[in-house]
Every structure is written in C-alpha cells, then in structure tokens.
N, CA, C and O atoms as a Tripos MOL2 file, in Angstrom:
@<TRIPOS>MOLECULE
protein
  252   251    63     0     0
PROTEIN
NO_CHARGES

@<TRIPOS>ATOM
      1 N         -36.8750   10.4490    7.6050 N.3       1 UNK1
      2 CA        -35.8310    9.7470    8.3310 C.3       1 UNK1
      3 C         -35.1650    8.7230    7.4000 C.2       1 UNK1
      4 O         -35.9250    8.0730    6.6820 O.2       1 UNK1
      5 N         -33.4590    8.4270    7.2940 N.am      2 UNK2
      6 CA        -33.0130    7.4050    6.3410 C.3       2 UNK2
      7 C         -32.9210    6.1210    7.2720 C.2       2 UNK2
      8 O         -32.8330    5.9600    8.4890 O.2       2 UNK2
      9 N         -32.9650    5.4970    6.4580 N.am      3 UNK3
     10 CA        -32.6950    3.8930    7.6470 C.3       3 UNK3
     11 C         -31.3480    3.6860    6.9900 C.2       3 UNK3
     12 O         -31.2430    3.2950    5.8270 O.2       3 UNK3
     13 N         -30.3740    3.9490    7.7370 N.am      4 UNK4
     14 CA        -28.7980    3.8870    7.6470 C.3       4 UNK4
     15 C         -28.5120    2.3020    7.5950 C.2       4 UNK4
     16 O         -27.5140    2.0480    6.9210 O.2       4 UNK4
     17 N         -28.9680    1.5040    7.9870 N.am      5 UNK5
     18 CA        -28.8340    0.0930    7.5100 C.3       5 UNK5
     19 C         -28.8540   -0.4090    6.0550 C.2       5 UNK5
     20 O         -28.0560   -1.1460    5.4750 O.2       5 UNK5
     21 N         -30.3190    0.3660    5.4870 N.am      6 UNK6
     22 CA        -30.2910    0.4530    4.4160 C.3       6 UNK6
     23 C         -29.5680    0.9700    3.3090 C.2       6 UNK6
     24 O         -29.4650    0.4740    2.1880 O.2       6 UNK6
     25 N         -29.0250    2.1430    3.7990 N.am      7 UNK7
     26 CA        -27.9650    3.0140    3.1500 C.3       7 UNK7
     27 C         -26.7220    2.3740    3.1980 C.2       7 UNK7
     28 O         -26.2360    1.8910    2.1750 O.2       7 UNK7
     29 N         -26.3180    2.3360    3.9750 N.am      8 UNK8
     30 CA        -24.9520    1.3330    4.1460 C.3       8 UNK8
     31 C         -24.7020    0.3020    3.1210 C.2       8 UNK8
     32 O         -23.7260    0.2360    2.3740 O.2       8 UNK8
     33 N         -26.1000   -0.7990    3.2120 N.am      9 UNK9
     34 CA        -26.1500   -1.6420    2.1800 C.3       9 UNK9
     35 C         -26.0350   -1.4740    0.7740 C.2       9 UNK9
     36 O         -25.5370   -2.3140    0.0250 O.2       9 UNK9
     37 N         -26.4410   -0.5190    0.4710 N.am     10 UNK10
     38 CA        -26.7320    0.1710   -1.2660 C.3      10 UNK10
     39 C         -25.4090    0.7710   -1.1260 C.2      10 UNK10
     40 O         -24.9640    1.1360   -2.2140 O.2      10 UNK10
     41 N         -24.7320    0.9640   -0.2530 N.am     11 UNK11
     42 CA        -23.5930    1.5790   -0.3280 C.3      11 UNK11
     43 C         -22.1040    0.8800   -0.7530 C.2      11 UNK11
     44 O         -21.2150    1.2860   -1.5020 O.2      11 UNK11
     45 N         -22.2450   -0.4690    0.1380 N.am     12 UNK12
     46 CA        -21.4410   -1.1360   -0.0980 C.3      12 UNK12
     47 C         -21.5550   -2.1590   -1.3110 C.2      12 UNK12
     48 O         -20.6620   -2.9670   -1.5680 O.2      12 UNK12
     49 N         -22.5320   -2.0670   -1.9060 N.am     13 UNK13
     50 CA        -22.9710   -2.7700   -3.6150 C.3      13 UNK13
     51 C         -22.3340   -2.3200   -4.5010 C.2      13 UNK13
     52 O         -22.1090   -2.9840   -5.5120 O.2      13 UNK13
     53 N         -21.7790   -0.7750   -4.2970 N.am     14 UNK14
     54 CA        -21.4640    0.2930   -4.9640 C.3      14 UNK14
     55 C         -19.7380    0.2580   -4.9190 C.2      14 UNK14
     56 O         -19.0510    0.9530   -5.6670 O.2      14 UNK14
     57 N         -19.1740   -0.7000   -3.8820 N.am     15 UNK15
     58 CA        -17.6710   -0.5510   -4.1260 C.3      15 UNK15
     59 C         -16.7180   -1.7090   -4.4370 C.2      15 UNK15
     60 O         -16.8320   -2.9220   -4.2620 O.2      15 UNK15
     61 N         -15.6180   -0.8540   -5.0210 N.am     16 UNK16
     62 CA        -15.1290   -1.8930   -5.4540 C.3      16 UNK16
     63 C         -13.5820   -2.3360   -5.0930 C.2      16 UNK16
     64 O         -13.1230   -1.8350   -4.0670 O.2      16 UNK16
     65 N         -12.9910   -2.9620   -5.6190 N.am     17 UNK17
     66 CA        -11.6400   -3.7440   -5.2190 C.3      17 UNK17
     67 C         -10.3170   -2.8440   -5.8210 C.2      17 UNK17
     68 O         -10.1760   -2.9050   -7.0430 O.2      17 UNK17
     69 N          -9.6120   -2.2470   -5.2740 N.am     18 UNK18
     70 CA         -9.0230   -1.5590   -6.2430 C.3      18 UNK18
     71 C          -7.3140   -2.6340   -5.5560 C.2      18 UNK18
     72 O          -7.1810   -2.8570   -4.3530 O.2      18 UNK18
     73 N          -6.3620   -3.0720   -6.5120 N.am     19 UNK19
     74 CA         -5.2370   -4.0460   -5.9090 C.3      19 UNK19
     75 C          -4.2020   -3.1690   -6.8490 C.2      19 UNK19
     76 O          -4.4810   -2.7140   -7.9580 O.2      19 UNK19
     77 N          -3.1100   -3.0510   -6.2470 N.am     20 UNK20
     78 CA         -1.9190   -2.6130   -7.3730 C.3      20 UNK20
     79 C          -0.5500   -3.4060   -6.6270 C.2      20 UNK20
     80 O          -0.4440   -3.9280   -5.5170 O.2      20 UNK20
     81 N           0.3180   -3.2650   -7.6280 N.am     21 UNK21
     82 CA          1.4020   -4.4320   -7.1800 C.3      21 UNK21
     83 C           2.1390   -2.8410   -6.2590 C.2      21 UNK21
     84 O           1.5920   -1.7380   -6.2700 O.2      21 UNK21
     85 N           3.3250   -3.1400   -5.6200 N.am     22 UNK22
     86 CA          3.9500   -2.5260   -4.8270 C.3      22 UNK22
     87 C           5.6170   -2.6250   -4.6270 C.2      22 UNK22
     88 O           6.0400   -3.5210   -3.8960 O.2      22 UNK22
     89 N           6.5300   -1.7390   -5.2520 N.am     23 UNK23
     90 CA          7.6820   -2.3260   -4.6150 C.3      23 UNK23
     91 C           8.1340   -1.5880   -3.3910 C.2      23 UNK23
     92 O           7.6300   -0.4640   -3.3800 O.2      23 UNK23
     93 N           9.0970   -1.8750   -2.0970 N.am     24 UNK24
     94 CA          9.0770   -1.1520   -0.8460 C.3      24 UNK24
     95 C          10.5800   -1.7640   -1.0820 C.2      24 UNK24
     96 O          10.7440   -2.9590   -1.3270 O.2      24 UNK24
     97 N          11.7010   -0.7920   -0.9790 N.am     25 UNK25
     98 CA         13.0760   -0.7950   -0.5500 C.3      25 UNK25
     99 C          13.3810   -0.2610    0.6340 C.2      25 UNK25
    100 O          12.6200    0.5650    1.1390 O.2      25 UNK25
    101 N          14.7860   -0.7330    1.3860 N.am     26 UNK26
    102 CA         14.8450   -0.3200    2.4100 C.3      26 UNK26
    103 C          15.8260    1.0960    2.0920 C.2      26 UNK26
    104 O          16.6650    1.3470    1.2280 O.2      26 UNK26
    105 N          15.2400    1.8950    3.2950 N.am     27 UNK27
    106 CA         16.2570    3.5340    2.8700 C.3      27 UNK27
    107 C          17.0780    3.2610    3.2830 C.2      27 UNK27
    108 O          17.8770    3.6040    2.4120 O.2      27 UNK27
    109 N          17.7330    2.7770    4.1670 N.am     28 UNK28
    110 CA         18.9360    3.1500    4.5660 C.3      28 UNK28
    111 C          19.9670    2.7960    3.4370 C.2      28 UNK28
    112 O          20.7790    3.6440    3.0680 O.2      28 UNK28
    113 N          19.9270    1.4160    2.8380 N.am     29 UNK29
    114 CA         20.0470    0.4690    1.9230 C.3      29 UNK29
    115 C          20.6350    1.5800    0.4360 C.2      29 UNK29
    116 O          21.7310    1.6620   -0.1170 O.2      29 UNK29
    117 N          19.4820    2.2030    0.2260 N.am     30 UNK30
    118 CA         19.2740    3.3230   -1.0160 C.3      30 UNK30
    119 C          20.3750    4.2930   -0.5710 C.2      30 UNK30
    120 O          21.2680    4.6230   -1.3520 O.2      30 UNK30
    121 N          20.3130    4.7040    0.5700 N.am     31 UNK31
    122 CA         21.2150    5.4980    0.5000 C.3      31 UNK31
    123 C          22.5260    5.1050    0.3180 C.2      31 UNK31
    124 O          23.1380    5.6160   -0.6210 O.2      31 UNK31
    125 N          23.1120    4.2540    1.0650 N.am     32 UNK32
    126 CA         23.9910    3.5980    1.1210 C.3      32 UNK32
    127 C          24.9380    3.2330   -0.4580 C.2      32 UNK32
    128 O          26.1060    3.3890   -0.8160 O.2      32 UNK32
    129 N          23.7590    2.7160   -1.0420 N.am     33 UNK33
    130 CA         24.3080    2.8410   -2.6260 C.3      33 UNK33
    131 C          24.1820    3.9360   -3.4150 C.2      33 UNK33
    132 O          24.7810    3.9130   -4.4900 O.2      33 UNK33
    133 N          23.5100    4.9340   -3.1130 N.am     34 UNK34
    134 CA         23.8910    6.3030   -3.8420 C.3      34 UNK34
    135 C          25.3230    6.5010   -2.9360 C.2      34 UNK34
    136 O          26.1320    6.8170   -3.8090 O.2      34 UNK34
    137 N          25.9240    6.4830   -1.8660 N.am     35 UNK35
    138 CA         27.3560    6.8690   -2.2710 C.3      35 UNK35
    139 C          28.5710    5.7000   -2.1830 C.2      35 UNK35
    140 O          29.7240    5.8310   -1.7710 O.2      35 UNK35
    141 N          27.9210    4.5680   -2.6940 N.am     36 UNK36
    142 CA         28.4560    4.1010   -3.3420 C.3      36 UNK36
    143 C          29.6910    2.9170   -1.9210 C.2      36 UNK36
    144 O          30.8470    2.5200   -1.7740 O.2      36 UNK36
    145 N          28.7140    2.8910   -1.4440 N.am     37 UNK37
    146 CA         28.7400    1.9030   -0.3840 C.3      37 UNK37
    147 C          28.4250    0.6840    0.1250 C.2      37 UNK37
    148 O          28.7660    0.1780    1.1940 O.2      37 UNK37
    149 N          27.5160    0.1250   -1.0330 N.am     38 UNK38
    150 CA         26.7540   -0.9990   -0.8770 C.3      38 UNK38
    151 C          26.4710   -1.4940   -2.0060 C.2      38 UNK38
    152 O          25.7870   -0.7070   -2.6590 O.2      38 UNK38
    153 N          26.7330   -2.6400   -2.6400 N.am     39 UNK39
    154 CA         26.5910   -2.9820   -3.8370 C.3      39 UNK39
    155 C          24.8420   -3.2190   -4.4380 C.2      39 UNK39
    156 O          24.0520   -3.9980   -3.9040 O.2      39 UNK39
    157 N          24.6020   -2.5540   -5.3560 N.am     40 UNK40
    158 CA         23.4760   -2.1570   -5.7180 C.3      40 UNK40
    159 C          23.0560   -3.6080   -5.5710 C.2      40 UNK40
    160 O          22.1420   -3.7460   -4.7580 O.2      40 UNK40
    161 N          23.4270   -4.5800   -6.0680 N.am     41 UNK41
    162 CA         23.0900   -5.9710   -6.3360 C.3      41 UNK41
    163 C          22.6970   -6.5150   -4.8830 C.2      41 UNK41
    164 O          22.2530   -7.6630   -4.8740 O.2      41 UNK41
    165 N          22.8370   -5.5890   -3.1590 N.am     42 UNK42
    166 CA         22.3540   -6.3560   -1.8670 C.3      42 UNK42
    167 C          21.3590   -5.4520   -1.9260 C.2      42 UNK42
    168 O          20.3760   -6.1030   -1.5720 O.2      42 UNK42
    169 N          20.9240   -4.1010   -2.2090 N.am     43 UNK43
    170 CA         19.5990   -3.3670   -2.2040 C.3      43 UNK43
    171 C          18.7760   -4.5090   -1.6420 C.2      43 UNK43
    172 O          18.9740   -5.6270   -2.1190 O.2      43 UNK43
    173 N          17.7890   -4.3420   -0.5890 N.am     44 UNK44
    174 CA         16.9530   -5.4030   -0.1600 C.3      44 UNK44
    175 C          15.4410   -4.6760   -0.6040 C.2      44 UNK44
    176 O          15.0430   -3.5310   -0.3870 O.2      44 UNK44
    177 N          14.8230   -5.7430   -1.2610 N.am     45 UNK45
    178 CA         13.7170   -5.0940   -2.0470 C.3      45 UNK45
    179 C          12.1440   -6.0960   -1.5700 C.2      45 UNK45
    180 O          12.3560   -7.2550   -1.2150 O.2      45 UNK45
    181 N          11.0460   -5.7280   -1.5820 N.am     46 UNK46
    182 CA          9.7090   -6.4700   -1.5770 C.3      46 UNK46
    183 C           9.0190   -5.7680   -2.1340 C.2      46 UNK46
    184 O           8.8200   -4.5540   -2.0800 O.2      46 UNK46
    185 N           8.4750   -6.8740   -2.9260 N.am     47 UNK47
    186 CA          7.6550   -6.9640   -3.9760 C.3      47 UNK47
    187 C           6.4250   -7.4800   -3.3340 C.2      47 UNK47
    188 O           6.3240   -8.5020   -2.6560 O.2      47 UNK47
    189 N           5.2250   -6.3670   -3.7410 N.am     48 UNK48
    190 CA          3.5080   -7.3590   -3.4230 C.3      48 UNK48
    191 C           2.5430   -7.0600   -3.5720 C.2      48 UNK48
    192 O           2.4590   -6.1380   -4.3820 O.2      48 UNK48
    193 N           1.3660   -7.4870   -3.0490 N.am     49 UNK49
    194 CA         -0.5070   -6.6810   -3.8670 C.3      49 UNK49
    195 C          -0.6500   -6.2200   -3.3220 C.2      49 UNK49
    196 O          -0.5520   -6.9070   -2.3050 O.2      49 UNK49
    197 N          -1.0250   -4.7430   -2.9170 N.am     50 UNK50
    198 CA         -1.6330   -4.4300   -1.7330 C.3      50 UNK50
    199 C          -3.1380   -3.7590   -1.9430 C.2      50 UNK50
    200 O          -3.2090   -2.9480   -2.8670 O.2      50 UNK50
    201 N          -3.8260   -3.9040   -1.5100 N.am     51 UNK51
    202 CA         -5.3110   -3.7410   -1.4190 C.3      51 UNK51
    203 C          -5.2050   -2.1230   -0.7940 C.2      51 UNK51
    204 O          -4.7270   -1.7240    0.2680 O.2      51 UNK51
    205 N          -6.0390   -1.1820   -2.2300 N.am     52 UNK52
    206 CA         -6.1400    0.4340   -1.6120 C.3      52 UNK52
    207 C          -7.1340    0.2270   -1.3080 C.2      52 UNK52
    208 O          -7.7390   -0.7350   -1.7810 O.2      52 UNK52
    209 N          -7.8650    1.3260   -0.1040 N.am     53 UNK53
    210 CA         -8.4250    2.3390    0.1030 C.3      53 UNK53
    211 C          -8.6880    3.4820   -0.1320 C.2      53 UNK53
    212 O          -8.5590    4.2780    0.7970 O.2      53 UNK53
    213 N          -9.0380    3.8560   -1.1310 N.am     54 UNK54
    214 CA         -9.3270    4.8820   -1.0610 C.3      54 UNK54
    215 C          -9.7760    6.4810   -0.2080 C.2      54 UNK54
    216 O          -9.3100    7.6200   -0.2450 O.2      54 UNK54
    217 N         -10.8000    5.8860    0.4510 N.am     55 UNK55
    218 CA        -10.7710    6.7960    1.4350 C.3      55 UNK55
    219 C          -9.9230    7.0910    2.7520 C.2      55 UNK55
    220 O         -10.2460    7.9050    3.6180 O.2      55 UNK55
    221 N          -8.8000    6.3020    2.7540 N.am     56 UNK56
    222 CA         -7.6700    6.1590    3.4430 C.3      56 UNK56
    223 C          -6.6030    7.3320    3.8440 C.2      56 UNK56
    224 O          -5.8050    7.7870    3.0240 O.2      56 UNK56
    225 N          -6.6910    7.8120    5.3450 N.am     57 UNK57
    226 CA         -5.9240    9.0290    5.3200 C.3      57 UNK57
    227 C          -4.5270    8.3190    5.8220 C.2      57 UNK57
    228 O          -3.6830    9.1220    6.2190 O.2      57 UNK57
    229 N          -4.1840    7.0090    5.8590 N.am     58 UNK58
    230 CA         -2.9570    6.6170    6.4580 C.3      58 UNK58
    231 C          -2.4510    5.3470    6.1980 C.2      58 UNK58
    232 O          -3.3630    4.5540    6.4350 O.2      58 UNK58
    233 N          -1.3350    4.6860    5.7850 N.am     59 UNK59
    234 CA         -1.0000    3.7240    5.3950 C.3      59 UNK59
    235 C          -0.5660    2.5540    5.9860 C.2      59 UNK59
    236 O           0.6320    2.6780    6.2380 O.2      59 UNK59
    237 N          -1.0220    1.3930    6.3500 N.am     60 UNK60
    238 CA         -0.4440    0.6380    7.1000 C.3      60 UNK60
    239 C           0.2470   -0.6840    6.3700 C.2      60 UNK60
    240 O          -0.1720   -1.3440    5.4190 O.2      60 UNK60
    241 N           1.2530   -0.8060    7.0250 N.am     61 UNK61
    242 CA          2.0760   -2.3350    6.4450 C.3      61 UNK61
    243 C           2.3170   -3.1890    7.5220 C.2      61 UNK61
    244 O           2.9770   -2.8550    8.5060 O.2      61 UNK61
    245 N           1.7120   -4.4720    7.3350 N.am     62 UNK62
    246 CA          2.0740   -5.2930    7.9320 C.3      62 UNK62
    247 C           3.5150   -5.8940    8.0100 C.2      62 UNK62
    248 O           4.2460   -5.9900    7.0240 O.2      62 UNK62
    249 N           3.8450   -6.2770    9.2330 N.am     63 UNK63
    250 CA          5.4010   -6.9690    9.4180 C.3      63 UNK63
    251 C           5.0540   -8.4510    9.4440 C.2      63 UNK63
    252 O           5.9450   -9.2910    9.5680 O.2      63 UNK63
@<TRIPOS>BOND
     1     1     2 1
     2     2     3 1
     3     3     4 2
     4     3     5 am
     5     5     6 1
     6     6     7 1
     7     7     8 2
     8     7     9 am
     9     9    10 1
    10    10    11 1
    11    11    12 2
    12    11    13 am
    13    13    14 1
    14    14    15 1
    15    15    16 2
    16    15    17 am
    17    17    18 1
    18    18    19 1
    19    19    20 2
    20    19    21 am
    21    21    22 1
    22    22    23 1
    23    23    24 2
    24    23    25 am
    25    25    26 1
    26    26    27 1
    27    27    28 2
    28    27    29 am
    29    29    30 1
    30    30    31 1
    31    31    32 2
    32    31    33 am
    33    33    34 1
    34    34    35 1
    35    35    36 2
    36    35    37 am
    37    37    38 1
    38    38    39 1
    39    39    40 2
    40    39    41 am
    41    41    42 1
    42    42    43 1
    43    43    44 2
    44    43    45 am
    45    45    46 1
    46    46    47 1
    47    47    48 2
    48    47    49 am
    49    49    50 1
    50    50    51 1
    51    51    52 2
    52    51    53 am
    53    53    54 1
    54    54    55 1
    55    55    56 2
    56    55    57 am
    57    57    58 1
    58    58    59 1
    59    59    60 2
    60    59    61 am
    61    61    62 1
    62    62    63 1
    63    63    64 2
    64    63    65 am
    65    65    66 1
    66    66    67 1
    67    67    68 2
    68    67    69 am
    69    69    70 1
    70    70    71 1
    71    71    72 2
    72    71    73 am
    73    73    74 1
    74    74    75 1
    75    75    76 2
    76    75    77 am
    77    77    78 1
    78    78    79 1
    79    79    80 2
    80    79    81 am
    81    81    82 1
    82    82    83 1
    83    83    84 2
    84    83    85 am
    85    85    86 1
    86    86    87 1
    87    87    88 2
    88    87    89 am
    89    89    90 1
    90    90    91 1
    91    91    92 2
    92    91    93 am
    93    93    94 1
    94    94    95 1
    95    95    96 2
    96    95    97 am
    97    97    98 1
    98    98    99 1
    99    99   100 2
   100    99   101 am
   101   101   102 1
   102   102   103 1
   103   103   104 2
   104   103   105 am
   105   105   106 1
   106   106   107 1
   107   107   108 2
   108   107   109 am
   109   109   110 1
   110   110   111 1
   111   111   112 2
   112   111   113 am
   113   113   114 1
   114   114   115 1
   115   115   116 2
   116   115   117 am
   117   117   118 1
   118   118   119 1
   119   119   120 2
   120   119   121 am
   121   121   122 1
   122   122   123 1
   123   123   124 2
   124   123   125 am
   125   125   126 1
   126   126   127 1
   127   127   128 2
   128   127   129 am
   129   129   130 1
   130   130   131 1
   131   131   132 2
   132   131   133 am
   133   133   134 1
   134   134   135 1
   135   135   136 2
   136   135   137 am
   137   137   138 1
   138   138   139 1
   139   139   140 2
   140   139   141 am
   141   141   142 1
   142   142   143 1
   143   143   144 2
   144   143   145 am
   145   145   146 1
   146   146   147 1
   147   147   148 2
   148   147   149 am
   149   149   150 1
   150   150   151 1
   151   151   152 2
   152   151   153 am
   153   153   154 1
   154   154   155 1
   155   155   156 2
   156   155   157 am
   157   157   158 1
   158   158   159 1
   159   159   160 2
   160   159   161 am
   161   161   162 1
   162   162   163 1
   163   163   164 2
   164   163   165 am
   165   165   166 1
   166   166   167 1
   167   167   168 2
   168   167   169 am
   169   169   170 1
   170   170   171 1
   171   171   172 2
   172   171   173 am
   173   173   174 1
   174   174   175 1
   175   175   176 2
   176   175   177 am
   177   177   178 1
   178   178   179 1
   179   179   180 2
   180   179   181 am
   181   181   182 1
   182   182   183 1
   183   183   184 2
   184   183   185 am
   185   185   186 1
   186   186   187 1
   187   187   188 2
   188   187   189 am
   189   189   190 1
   190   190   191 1
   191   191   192 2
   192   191   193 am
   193   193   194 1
   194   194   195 1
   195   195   196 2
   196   195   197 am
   197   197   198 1
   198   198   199 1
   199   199   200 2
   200   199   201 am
   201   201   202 1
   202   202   203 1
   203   203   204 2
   204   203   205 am
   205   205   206 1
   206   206   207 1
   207   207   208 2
   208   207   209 am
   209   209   210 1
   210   210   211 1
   211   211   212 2
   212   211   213 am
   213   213   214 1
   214   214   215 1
   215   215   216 2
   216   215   217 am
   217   217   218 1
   218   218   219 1
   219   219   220 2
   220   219   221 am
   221   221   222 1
   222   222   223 1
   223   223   224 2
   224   223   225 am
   225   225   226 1
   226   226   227 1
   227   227   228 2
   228   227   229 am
   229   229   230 1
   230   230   231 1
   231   231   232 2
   232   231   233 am
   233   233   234 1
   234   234   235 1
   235   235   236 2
   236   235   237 am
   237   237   238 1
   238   238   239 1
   239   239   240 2
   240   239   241 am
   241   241   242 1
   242   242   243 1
   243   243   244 2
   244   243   245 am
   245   245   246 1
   246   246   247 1
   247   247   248 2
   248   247   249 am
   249   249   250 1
   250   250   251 1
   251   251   252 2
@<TRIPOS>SUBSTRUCTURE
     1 UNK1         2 RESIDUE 1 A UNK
     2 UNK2         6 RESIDUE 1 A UNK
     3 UNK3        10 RESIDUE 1 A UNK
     4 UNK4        14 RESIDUE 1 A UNK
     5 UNK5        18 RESIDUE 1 A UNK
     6 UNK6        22 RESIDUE 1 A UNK
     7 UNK7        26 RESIDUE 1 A UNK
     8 UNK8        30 RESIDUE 1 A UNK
     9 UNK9        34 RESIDUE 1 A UNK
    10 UNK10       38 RESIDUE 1 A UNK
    11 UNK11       42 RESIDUE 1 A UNK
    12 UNK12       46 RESIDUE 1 A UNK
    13 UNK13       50 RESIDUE 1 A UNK
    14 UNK14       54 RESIDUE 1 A UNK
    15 UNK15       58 RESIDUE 1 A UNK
    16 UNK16       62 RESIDUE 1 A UNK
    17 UNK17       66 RESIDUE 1 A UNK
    18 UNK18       70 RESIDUE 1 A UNK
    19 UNK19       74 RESIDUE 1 A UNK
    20 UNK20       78 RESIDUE 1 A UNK
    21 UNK21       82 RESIDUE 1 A UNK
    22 UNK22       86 RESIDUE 1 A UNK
    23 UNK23       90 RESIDUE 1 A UNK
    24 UNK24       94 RESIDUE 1 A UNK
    25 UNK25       98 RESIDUE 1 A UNK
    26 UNK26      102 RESIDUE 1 A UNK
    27 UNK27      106 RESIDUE 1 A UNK
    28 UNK28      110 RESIDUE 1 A UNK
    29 UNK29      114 RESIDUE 1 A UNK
    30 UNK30      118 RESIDUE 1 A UNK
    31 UNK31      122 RESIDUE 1 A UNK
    32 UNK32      126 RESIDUE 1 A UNK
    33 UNK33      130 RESIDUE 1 A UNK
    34 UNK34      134 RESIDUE 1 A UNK
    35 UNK35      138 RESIDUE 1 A UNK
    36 UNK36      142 RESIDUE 1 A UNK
    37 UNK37      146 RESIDUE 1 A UNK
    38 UNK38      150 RESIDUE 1 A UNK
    39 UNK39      154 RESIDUE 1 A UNK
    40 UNK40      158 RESIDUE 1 A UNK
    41 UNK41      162 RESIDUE 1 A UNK
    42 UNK42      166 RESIDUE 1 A UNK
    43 UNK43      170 RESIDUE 1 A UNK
    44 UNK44      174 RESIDUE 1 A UNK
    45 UNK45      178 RESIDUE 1 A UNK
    46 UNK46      182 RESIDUE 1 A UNK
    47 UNK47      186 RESIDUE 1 A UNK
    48 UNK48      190 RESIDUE 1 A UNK
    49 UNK49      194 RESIDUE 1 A UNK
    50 UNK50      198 RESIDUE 1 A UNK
    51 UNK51      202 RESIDUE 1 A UNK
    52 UNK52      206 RESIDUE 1 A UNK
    53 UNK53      210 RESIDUE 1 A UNK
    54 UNK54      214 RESIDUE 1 A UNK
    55 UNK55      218 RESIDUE 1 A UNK
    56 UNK56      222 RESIDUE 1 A UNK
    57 UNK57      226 RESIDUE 1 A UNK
    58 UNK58      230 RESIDUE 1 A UNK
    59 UNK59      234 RESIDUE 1 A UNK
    60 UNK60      238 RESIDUE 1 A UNK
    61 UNK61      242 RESIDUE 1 A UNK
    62 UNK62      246 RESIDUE 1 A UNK
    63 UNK63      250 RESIDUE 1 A UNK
C-alpha cells in the first residue's frame, strides 16, 4: 500500500518554478493596423511574468 501523503510530499520537493515574461496585444487592435487603420503607435500592448504550469491543459488570465 503507498501512503499518498507521503508521495505527494516527495513529490512536491521535486518541483519547480518555471516564470517567463509575456507580451498579450489586443486583436482587434492588430488587425486594424494590418490594414492600415490604426496607427501602429495606439496598438495597446501588456507586458508581464506569468507563472507556467506545466501540466496545464488551459490558460487562464486574470482581469
């Protein structure tokens, strides 16, 4: 029998922090200046760290 408490623990010793920077533009925005509708210079852009998951089947962003 495993004692899953235990496992868990040795498990989580084992991981680590993975951070990468992020830029997120708005589409409509992008499009808008591919035809040449919106001056590239209002593109609205964010910049930031976001903490992966790895085992992550889905992405969430906070507002």
């Amino acid at each position: 029998m495993i004692n899953l408490d235990r496992a868990l623990t040795q498990a989580s010793k084992n991981i680590g922090v993975v951070r990468v920077k992020v830029k997120l533009t708005n589409g409509i925005d992008e499009e808008l200046v591919k035809r040449g509708l919106l001056n590239p210079n209002l593109l609205r852009v964010y910049e930031a760290e976001a903490l992966l998951d790895t085992g992550a089947v889905r992405t969430a962003i906070p507002v």
